[in-house]
Steps between C-alpha positions, in 0.01 A plus 500: 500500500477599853112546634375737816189485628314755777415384835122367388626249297822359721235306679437278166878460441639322818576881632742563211557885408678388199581210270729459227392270154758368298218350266405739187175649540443716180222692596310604855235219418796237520620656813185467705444132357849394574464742884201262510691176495765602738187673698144287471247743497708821450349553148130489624608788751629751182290379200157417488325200370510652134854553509475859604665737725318547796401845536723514847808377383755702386832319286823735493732403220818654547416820697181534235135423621338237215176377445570258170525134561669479134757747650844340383761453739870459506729268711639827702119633578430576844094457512310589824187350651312768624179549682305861459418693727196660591367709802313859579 
């Protein structure tokens, strides 16, 4: 499963733009907790202390924006890291 990640969070993985996991990771929830052990402290920047999305954080699984932790995922998923946006 190959990972991306926007520029906000490249500072929390060593500067990496993308990683590839060969360990299964079923759903988005697995993903950030096994992102986590690769990357202490990555979690805590894209869920909150419930286990929640932060409001900020955007995920991308395969080329379709997704907000469900449960969200199952497949070997070949490309899943993005993404942080919104905002301005006037």
């Amino acid at each position: 499963m190959k990972v991306w990640f926007s520029s906000h969070f490249r500072e929390y993985t060593g500067g990496q733009a993308e990683v590839t996991l060969e360990a299964p990771t079923p759903t988005l929830a697995h993903l950030i907790a096994t992102l986590d052990q690769h990357y202490p402290g990555l979690a805590f920047r894209i869920v909150d202390e419930q286990g929640r999305l932060r409001p900020h954080v955007n995920l991308v699984v395969d080329d379709a924006f997704e907000r469900d932790l449960s969200r199952a995922l497949e070997a070949s998923s490309r899943v993005g890291v993404v942080a919104a946006l905002s301005g006037g």
